[in-house]
C-alpha beads as a LAMMPS data file, in Angstrom:
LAMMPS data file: protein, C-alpha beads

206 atoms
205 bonds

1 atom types
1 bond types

-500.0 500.0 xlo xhi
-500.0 500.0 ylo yhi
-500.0 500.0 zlo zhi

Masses

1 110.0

Atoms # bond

1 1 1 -125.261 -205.169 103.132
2 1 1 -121.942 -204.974 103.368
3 1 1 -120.148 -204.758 99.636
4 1 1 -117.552 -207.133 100.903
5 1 1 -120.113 -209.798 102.076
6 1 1 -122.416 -209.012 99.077
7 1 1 -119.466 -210.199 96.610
8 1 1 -118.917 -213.049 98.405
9 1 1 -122.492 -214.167 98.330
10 1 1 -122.125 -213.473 94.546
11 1 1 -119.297 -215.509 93.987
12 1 1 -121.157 -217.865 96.080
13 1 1 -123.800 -218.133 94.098
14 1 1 -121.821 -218.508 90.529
15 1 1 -120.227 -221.405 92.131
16 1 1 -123.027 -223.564 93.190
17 1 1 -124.976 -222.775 89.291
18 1 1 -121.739 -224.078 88.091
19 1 1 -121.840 -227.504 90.088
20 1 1 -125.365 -227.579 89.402
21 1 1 -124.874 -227.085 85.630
22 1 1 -121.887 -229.722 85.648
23 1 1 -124.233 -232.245 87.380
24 1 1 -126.932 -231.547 85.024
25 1 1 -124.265 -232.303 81.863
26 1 1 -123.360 -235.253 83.108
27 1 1 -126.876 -236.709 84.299
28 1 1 -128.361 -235.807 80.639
29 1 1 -125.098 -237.146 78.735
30 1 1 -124.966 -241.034 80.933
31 1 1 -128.956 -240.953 79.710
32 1 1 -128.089 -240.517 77.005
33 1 1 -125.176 -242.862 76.629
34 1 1 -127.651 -245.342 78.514
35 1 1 -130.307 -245.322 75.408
36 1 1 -127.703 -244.884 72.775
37 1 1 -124.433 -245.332 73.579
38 1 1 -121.799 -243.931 74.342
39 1 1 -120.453 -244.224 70.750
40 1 1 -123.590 -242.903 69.057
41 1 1 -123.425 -239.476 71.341
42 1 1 -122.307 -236.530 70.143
43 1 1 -121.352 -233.124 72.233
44 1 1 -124.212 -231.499 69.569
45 1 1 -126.829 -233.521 71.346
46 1 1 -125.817 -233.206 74.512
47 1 1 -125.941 -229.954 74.447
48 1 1 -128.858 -229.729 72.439
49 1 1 -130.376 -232.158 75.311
50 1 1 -129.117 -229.583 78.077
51 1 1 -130.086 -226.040 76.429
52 1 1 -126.397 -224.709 76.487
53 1 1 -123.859 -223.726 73.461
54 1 1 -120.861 -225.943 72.778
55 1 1 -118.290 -223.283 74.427
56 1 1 -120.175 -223.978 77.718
57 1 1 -120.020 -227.581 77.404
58 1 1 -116.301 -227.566 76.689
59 1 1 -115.845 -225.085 79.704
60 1 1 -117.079 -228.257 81.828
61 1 1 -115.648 -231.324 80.058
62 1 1 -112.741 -230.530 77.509
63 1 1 -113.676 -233.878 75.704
64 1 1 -117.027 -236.534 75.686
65 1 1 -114.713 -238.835 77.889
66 1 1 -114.218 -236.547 80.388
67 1 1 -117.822 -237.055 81.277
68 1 1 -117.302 -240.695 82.509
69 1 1 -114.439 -239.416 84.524
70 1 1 -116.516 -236.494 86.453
71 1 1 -118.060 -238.780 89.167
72 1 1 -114.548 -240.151 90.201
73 1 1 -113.223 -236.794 90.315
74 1 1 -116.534 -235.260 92.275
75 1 1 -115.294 -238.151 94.789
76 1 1 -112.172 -236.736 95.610
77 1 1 -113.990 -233.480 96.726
78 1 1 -115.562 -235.148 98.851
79 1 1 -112.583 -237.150 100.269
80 1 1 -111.103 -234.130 100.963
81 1 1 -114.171 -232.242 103.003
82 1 1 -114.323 -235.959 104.621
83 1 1 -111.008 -235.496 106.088
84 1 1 -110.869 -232.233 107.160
85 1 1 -114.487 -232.554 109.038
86 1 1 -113.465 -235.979 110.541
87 1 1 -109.728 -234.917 111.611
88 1 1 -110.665 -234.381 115.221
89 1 1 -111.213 -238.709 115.819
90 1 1 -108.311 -239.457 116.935
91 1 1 -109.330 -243.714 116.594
92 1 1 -107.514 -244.375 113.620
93 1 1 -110.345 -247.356 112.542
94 1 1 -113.192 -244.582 113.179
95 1 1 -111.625 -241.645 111.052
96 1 1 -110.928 -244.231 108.227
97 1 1 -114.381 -246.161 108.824
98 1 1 -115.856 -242.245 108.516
99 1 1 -114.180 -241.297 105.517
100 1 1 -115.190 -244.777 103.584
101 1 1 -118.518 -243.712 104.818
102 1 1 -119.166 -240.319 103.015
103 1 1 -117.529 -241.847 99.667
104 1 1 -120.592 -244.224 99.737
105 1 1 -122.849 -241.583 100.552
106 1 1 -123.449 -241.065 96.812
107 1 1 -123.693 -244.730 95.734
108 1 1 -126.409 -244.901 98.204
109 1 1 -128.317 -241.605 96.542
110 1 1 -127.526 -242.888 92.781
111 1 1 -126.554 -246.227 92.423
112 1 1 -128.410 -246.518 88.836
113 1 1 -126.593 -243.934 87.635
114 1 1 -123.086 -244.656 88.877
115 1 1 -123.679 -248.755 87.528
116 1 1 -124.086 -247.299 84.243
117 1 1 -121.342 -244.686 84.682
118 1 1 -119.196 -247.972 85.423
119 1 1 -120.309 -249.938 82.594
120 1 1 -119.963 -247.261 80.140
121 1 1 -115.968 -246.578 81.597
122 1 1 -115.595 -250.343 81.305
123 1 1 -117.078 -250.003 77.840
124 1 1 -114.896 -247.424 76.526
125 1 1 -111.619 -248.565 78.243
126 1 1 -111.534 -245.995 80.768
127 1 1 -111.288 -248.131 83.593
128 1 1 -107.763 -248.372 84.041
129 1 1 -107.474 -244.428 83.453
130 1 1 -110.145 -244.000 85.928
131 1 1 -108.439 -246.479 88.447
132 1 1 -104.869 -245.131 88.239
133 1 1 -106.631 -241.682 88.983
134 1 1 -108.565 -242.883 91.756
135 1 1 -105.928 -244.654 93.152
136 1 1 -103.283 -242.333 93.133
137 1 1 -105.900 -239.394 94.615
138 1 1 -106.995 -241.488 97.378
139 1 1 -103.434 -242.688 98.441
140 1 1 -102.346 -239.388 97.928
141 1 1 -104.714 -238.375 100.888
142 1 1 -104.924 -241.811 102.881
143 1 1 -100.743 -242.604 103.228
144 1 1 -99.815 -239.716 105.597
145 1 1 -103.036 -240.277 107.644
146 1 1 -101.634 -243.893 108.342
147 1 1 -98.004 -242.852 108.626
148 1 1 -99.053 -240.936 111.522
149 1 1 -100.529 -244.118 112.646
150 1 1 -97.868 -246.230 112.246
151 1 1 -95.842 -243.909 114.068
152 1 1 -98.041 -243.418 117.008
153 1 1 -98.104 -247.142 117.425
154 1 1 -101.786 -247.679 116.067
155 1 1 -100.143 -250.019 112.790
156 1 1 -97.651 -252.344 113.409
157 1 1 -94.415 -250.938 111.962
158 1 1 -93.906 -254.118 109.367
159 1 1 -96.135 -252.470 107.452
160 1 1 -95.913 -249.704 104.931
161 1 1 -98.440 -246.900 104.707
162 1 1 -98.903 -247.219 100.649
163 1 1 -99.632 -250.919 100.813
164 1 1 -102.137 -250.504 103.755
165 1 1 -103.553 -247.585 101.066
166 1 1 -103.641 -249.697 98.504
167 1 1 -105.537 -252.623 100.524
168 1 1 -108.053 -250.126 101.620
169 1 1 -108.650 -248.653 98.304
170 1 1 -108.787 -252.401 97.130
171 1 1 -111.870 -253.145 99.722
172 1 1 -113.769 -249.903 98.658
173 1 1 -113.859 -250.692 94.881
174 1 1 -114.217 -253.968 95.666
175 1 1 -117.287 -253.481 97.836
176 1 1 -118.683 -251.077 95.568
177 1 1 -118.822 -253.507 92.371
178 1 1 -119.946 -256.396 94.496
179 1 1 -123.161 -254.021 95.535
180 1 1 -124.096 -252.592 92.511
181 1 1 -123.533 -256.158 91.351
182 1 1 -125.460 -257.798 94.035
183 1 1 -127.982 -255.461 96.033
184 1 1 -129.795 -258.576 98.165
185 1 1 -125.823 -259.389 99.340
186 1 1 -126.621 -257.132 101.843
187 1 1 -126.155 -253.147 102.997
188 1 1 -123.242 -251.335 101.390
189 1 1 -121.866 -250.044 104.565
190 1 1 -121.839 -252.733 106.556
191 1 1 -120.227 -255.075 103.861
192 1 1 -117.267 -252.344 103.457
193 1 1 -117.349 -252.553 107.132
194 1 1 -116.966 -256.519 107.572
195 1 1 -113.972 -256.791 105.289
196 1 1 -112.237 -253.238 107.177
197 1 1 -112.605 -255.602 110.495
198 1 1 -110.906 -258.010 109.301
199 1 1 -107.492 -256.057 107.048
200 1 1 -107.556 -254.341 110.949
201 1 1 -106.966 -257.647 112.534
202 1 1 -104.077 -257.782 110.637
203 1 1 -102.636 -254.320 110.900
204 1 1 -103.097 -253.122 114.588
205 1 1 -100.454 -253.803 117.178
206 1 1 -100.735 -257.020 119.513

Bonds

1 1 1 2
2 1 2 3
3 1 3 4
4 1 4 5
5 1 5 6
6 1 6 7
7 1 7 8
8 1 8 9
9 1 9 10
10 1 10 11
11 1 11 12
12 1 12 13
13 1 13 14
14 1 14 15
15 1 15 16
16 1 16 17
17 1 17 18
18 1 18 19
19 1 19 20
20 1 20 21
21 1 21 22
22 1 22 23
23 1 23 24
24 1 24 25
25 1 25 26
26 1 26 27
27 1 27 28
28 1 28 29
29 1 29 30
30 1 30 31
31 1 31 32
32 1 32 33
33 1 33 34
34 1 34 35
35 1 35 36
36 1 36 37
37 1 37 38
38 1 38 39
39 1 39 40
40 1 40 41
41 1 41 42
42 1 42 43
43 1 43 44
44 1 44 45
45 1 45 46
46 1 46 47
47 1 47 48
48 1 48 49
49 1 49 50
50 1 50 51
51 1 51 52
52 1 52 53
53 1 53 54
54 1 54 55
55 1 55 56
56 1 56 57
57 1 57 58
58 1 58 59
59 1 59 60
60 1 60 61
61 1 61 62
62 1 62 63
63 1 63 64
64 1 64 65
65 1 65 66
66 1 66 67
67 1 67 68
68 1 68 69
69 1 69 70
70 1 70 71
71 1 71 72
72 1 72 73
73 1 73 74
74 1 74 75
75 1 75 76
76 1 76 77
77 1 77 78
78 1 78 79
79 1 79 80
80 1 80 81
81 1 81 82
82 1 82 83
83 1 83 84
84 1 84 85
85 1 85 86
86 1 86 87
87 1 87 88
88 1 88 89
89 1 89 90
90 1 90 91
91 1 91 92
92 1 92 93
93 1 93 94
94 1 94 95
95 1 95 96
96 1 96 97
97 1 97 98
98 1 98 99
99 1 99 100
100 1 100 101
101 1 101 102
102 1 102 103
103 1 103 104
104 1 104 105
105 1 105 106
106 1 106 107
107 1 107 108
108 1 108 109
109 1 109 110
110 1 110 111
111 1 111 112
112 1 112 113
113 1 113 114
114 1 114 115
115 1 115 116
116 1 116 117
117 1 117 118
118 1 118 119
119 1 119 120
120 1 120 121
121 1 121 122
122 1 122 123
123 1 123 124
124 1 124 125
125 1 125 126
126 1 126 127
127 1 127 128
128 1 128 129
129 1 129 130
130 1 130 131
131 1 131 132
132 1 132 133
133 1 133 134
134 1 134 135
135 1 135 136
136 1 136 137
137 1 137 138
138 1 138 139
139 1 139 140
140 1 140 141
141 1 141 142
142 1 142 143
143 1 143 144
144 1 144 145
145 1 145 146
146 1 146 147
147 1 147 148
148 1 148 149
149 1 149 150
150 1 150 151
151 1 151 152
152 1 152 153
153 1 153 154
154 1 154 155
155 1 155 156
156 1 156 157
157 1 157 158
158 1 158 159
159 1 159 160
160 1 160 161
161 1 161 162
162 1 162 163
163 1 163 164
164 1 164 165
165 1 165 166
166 1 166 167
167 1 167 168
168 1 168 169
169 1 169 170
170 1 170 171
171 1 171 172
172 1 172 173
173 1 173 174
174 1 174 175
175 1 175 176
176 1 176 177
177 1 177 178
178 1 178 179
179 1 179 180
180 1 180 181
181 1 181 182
182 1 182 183
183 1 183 184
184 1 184 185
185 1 185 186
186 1 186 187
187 1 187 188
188 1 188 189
189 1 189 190
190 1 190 191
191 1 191 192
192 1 192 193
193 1 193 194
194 1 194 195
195 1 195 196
196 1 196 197
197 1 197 198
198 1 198 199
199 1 199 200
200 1 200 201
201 1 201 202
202 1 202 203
203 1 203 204
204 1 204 205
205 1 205 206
C-alpha cells in the first residue's frame, strides 16, 4: 500500500473513533442526566460510566454543559455536507426543502434522546444559548443561498434574505417541538413541509 494512502486511512480511522467516542459521551451522560439529573451528574461518573480518564472527557466537552450543546453543534455538520451535496438543484424550494430534510434525519433516528436533550437545555437555561447558536449557524449558511435567490428573481425583492432565514429557522424549531410534543399530529416531514408551502406563497414572485 501506498505510505501516502496508508496515512490517510490512519488518520481516517482516528477520526471516526473520535466521533464514535464523542457520541458515546454524550449518549451515556443524557442517561444519565435522564435518571438523575442533570444537577446530580458529575464528570467522575460519567466517565466512570464510559471507561475513559477525565483528560479524555475534557478533550471532548471542556465543561458538563457542553454536553447539552453537542447535538446542536453535530447539526451544523450536517447542514454543511447538506449543502454542498444538494448545491446542484437549482429549484430554490427543493434545495431548501432538501436541506430541512437531512436536519430531521436524526430526530427521526433518536427522537427520545433529543426530547430529553431539549428538556434538560430548557432545564438548565441553555435554551437561549443553544438558540442564538443555532440561529446564527444556520443563517450564517441559509442568507447567501437566498440572496442568490432573490437576485435571480426566485424571492420577491421586498424581502430581505435574514428575515426569510429567520422565518425558516422559525418553522424548523417550531416543527420539531410540536413533534416531539405531539407524535399522532402527524409525520415530521411532511408537517415541516405544509408550513414551507405556505411562507413560499408568500415569498416567490407573482
Amino acid at each position: 500500500m501506498n505510505p501516502v494512502n496508508k496515512e490517510g486511512i490512519l488518520i481516517s480511522l482516528r477520526e471516526n473513533r473520535k466521533k464514535e467516542l464523542k457520541e458515546e459521551i454524550y449518549h451515556q451522560s443524557i442517561r444519565l442526566f435522564k435518571e438523575r439529573g442533570y444537577e446530580n451528574v458529575t464528570v467522575e461518573e460519567i466517565t466512570t460510566t464510559c471507561g475513559i480518564a477525565k483528560g479524555t472527557f475534557y478533550n471532548y466537552f471542556p465543561h458538563k454543559e457542553h454536553i447539552l450543546l453537542h447535538l446542536g453543534e453535530a447539526q451544523f455538520e450536517v447542514l454543511e455536507e447538506s449543502i454542498a451535496r444538494h448545491a446542484g438543484e437549482k429549484d430554490l424550494p427543493q434545495y431548501l426543502r432538501l436541506i430541512f430534510k437531512d436536519l430531521m434525519a436524526r430526530v427521526y433516528q433518536e427522537p427520545d434522546l433529543l426530547k430529553e436533550t431539549l428538556l434538560e437545555i430548557i432545564r438548565c437555561s441553555l435554551w437561549e444559548m443553544e438558540l442564538k447558536s443555532s440561529i446564527a449557524t444556520l443563517g450564517k449558511h441559509l442568507v447567501p443561498i437566498i440572496e442568490v435567490a432573490i437576485q435571480n428573481g426566485q424571492i420577491r425583492p421586498d424581502w430581505k434574505a435574514n428575515q426569510i432565514s429567520d422565518l425558516l429557522i422559525g418553522i424548523y424549531f417550531h416543527t420539531i417541538i410540536t413533534w416531539l410534543a405531539q407524535p399522532e399530529a402527524g409525520d415530521l416531514y411532511t408537517i415541516f413541509s405544509d408550513y414551507f408551502d405556505l411562507l413560499w406563497l408568500g415569498l416567490k414572485q407573482p
